[in-house]
N, C-alpha and C positions, 0 to 999 in steps of 0.2 A: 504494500500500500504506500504511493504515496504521502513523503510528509507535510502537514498541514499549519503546525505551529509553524510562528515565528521564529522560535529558537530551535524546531528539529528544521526548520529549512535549511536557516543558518548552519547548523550543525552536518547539513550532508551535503555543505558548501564544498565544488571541485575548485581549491585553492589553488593558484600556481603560484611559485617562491616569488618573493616580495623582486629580487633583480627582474625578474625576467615583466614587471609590472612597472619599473626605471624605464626598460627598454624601450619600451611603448610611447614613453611620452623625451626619449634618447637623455636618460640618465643612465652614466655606468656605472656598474656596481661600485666602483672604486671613489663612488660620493655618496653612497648610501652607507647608512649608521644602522645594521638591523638591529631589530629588538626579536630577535625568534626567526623563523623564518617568513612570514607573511608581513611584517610592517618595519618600517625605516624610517630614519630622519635625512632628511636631503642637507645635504650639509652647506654650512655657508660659504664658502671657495665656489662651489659648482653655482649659487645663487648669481653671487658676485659677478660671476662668468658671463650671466644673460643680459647686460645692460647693452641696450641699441636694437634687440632684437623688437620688432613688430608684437601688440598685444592683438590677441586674440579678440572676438565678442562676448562682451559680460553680459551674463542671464540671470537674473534676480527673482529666487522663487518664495515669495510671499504667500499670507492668506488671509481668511476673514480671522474674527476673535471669535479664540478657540471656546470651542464648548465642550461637554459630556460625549459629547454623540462622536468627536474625534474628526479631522481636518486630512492630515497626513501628509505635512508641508515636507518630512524631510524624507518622505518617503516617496513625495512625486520628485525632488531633488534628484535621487539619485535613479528613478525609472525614468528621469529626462534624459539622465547625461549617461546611461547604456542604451534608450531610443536613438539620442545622436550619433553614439557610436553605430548604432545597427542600422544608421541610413547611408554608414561608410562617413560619416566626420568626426576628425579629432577633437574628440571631447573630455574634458577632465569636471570633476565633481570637488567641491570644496564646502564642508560644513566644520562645527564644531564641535569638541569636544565634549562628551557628558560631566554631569557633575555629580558626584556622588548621593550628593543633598534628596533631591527627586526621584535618582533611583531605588533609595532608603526609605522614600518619604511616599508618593504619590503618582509620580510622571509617569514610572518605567525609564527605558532605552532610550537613546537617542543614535540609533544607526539604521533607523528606517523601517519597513516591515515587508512581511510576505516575500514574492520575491522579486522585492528593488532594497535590496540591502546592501548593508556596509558590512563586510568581515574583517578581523575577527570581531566581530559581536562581544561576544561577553567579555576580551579584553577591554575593548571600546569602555562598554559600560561601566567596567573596574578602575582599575589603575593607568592601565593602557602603557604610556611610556611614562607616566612619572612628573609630567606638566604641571597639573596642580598641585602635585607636592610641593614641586619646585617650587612655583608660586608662593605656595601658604605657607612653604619656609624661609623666603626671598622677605616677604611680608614682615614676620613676626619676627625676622632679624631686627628690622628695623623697628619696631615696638621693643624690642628686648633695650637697644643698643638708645632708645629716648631715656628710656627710664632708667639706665645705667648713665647717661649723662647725667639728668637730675641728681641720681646717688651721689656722686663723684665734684660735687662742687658747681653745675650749673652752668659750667663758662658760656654757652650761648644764652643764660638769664630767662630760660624758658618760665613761663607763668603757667604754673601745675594746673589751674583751673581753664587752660587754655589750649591743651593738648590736644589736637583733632584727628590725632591718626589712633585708629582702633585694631583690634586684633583680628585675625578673621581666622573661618574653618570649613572645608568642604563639607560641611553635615548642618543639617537642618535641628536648632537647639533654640528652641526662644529663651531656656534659661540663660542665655548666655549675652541676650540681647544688651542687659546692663548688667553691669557688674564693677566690683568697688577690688582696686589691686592695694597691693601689697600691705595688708594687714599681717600683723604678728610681731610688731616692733619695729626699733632702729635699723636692724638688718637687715631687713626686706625692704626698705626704701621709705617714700612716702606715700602713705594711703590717696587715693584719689578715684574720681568715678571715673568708668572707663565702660568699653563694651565691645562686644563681636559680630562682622559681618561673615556672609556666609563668602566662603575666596572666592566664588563667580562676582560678587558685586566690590573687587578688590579694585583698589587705582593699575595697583601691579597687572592684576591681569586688562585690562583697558590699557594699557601702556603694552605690554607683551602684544597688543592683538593689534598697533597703530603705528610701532616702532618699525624702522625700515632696517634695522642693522642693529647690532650686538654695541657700537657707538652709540647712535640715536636710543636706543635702553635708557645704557647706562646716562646719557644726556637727560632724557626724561626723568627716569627715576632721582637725579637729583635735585628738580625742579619741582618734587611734591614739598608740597607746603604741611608739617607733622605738626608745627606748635604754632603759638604766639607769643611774642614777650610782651609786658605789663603797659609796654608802649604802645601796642598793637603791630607792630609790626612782625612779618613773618620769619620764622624758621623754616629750613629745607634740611630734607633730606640730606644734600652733600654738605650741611653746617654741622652735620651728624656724623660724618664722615663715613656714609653706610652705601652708598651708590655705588661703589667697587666691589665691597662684599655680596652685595644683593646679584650685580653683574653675573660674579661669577657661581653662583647658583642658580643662575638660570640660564647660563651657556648654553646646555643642550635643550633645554624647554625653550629658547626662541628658533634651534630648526622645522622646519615645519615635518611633519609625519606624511607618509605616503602605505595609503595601505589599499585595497582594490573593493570594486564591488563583487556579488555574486554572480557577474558575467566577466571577470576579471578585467576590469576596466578601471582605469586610475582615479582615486580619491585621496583629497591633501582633505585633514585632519585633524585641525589647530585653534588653540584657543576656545576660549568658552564663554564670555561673560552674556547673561541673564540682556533678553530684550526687556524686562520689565523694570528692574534695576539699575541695567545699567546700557551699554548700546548695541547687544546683539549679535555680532557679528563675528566670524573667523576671521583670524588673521588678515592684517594686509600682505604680509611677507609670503603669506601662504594662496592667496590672490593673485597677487603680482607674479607671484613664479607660475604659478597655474597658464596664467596668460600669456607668459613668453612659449610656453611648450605644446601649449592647446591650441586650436583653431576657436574652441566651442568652450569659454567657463560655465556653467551649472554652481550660483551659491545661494545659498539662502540668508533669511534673516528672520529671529528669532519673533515667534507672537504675532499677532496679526499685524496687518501694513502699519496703522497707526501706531505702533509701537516698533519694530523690526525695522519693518520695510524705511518710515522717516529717518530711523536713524544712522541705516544703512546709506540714505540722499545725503542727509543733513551734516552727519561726522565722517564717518567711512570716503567716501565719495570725497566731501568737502577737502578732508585730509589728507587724501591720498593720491589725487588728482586723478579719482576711478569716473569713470561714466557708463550707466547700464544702458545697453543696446533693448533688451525688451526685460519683462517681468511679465511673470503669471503670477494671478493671483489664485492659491488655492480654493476648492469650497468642496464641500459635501452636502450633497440632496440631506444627507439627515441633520446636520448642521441646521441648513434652510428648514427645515420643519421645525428642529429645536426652537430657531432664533423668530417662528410663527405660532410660536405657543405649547408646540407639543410636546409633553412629558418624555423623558428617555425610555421609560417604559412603552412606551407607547408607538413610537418610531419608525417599527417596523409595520404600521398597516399604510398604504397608501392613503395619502391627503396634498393634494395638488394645491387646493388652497392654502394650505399652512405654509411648501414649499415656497408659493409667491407673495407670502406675507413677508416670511424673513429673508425676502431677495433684498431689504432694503441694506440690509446691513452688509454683503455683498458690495449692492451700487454706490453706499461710501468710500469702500476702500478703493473701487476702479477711477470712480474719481478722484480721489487723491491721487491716487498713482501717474491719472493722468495730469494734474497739476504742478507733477517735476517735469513735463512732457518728453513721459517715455512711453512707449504703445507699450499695451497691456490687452492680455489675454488670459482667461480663464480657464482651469483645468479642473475640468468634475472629475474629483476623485472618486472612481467609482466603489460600491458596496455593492454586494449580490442580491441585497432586499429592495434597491431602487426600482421603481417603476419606469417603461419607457414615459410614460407622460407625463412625470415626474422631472425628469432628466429634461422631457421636450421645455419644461416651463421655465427650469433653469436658463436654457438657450434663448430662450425667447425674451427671459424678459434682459439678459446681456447684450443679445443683437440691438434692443431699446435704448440701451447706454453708449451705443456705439462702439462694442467692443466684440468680440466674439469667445465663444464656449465650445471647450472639445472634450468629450470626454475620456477619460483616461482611465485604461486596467492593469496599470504596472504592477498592483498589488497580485494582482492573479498571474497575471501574466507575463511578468518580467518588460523587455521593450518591446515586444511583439504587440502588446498593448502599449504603448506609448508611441508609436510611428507614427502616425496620424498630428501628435503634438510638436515632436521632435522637428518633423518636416515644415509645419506650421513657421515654429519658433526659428527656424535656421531660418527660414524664409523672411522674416518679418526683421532678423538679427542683421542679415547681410544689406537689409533692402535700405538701411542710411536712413530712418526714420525716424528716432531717436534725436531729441534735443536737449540733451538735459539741461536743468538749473536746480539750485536749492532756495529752500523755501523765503529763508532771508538771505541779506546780505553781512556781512562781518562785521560793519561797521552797526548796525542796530541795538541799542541800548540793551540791557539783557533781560531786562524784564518785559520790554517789547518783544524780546523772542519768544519769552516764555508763553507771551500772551497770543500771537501770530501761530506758534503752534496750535495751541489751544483750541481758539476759535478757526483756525482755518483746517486741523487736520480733526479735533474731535467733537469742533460744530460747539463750544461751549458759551455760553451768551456773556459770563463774566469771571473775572480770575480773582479768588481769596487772596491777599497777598499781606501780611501785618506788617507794621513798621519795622520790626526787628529786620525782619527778610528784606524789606525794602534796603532798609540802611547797610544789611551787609553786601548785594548785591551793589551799592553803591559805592562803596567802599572798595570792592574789587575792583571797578571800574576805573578808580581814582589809580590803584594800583597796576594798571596795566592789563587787566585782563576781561575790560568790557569785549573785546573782537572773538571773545570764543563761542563756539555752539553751545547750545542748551539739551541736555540729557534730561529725557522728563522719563523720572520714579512714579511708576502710577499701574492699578491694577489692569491684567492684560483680557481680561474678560467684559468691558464694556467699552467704549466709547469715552465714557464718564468714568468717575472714580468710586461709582455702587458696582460693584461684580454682580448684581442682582438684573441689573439693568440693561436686557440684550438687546437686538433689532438696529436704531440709528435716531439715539437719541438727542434731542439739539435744544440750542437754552439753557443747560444747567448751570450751575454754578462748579467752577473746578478749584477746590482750596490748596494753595500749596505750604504746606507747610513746615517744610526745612528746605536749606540749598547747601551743598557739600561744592569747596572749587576744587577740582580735579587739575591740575597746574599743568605735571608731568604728561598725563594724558589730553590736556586740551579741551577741556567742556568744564561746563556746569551743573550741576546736578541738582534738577530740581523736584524735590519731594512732594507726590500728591497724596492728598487722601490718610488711608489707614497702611498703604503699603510698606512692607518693610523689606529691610535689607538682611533680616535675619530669617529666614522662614522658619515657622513650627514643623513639626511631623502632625499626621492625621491623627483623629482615636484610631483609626488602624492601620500603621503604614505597612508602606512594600514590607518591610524589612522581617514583619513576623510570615509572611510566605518565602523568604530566600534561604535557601538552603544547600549542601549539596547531597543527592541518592547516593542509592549503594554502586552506583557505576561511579561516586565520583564526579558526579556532574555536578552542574549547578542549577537549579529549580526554583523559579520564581521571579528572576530578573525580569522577565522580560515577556 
């Protein structure tokens, strides 16, 4: 029989050795770093090598906000980028890394499903190469090495109430969210409030995922702002003298990973940080090399458009000097039903009306997308319980937006199901259609971006903003850093900031309230809502189904 799971498909994956996956896109072995044999890091010398070479066409695969009923952004990812290969174009796939947090907690996987997957899978899922360790040890050097200042006499005059760089941890722990350090006497330092994010929503990884070079890092990282002095003015990182140390523990976690799909077609593999958090997005270094070696990039971004996709235009882009040739936008018939009222239980009967209810929330994001002016295309993810007339109203009411709908069976079907999209999208990639811009321009006040986002990506009639926020955003500005993008922290299930509140809601009120400046990485960070940067676990997370059987497997990741 046939296997049917996600992780027995994975599992009876025909791997070919990680070189012979180099070869493909003309890396020699003798610049790949393997971890085993099916995954490598492309090393930096071979990177350095492809400056002058022609970029390929970038393809941005977005979606609506996600629901219960399940989307499958990174699963049409990588059933795009083996449909293009199977129309005979050189195509490469680039997502990101998992984080352990979701896979403990609620998400599952992040290497896609059925079969349009990413192997190894359950490495993916785990540890993989060691990235976010790196990270969350690169991190809390630099936490270690403040408050070991502090200890030691002070010489940069840090004001202990003033301390803005926090701990972080690949796992999901709200006890951790606040928390009071070094209690137990003289020895342990000075007691002070402190707290933990989760390492996806770290500066470090935002800098890791924007950095063009092992330099530009270490440049970065010593440009985070960790304290204040009593003056107000800022402390960095390299006043700490930690940007060397941190460097060089992340040496090998800034190569990018190369590992294949299950039709052994190349996928880079890098970085992680959280579209709701923080900006979404795989690596640029792992992009950029994509694009010298590919005809065809395949990336996505994290959370539906208004969240992913923007910050994908707005920073990534902005940063990197990228421009996406098309994006799809994902959607699921049961999605549309969900976002028209109907219960998850319920789902599976056909109701064509409900599908064209929750089309609205759909035609927001096609129109935003098409507001960077980039042609945008829709990819029905298909599910075996959809109805043809179901499907048809999808189509119909996209062809209304002036856009068009293809549906897509990569889940079932690998690219055999996806050619119809594949060819679409190369079509529309090659065709010079593409204009991009971003939303604002650099020089726009910061609170005016906040507010231009707002109202023009999630339709909000006015922004919460207190004096406190007003004054520190003003204050940065005075300091040199009004010209940066704005990273908006906000729940990725509505529009607004009620996770309760699906379809495409417009008018509300959007409260912001905290703003983090990200220095080293180049944004703003601006807090909505009830969102946090720590997440909890469920009353019942993944983590009490993961286990391994008597074969030694592993049972319940995924």
């Amino acid at each position: 029989m046939a296997p049917k799971s996600d992780i027995e498909i994975a599992r009876a994956a025909s791997k070919r050795p990680i070189q012979e996956i180099g070869e493909k896109l003309g890396i020699g072995s003798d610049h790949l770093l393997p971890y085993g044999h099916d995954k490598a890091k492309v090393s930096q010398d071979f990177i350095n090598g492809l400056d002058g070479r022609p970029d390929g066409k970038l393809i941005l695969v977005t979606a609506i906000n996600p629901t219960p009923a399940g989307e499958g952004k990174t699963t049409t990812t990588v059933g795009l980028g083996d449909g293009l290969n199977a129309i005979g174009k050189n195509a490469a796939i680039c997502i990101r890394e998992a984080s352990l947090g979701p896979n403990f907690g609620m998400k599952g996987g992040a290497a896609g499903g059925g079969y349009a997957q990413v192997v190894p899978m359950e490495d993916m899922n785990l540890h993989f190469t060691g990235d976010f360790h790196a990270i969350t040890s690169a991190h809390n050097l630099l936490s270690a090495m403040i408050d070991n200042h502090i200890y030691w006499g002070n010489a940069e005059q840090i004001d202990i109430r003033r301390v803005v760089w926090r701990r972080v941890l690949d796992m999901n722990d709200r006890a951790l969210r606040q928390v009071v350090t070094s209690l137990g006497g003289v020895a342990n330092g000075f007691p002070r409030e402190a707290g933990f994010d989760i390492t996806v929503a770290s500066e470090v990884m935002a800098i890791l995922c924007l950095a063009k070079d092992l330099s530009d890092l270490q440049e970065r990282l010593g440009a985070m702002i960790v304290a204040y002095r009593r003056d107000k003015t800022p402390v960095y990182a390299r006043d700490i003298k930690a940007d060397g140390a941190m460097t060089v523990l992340l040496r090998e976690a800034m190569q990018p990973n190369l590992v294949q799909t299950l039709e052994n077609n190349p996928a880079f593999v890098h970085g992680g940080p959280f579209a709701n958090i923080a900006h979404g997005c795989n690596s640029v270094i792992a992009t950029r090399t994509a694009l010298k070696l590919a005809d065809y990039v395949v990336t996505e971004a994290g959370f539906g458009a208004d969240l992913g996709a923007e910050k994908f235009m707005n920073i990534k882009c902005r940063k990197a000097g990228l421009s996406p040739d098309c994006v799809v936008v994902v959607a699921t018939v049961r999605a549309m039903k969900m976002n028209g009222g109907v219960a998850k239980a319920d789902l599976g009967a056909e109701n064509v009306e409900a599908v064209k209810a929750g089309c609205a929330n759909l035609g927001r994001h096609i129109e935003n997308v098409k507001g960077f002016g980039v042609p945008v295309v829709v990819g029905i993810n298909h599910f075996a319980g959809d109805s043809d007339a179901e499907v048809a109203a999808v189509k119909d009411y996209v062809s209304g937006q002036g856009a068009e709908a293809i549906l897509c069976k990569h889940w079932a079907e690998g690219s055999a199901g996806m050619k119809e999209m594949a060819t679409r999208v190369a079509e529309i990639a090659d065709g010079g259609e593409s204009d991009f811009s971003t939303l604002y321009p650099d020089d726009m006040p910061l609170l005016e971006k906040i507010e231009t986002v707002a109202k023009k990506i999630y339709r909000a009639g006015s922004v919460t903003v207190d004096n406190k926020v007003r004054s520190q955003l003003r204050e940065w500005e005075e300091q040199g850093h009004g010209n940066l993008p704005v990273c908006m922290a906000k729940t990725q299930y509505s529009f607004s900031t009620d996770p309760t509140r699906r379809g495409a809601p417009e008018g509300f009120d959007l409260p912001v309230r905290e703003v983090r400046l990200s220095a080293g990485a180049g944004f703003v960070v601006a807090i909505c809502g009830e969102i946090m940067t720590m997440p909890g676990l469920p009353k019942v997370p993944s983590a009490e189904n993961i286990r391994l059987n008597d074969a030694g497997e592993i049972e319940g990741l995924f």
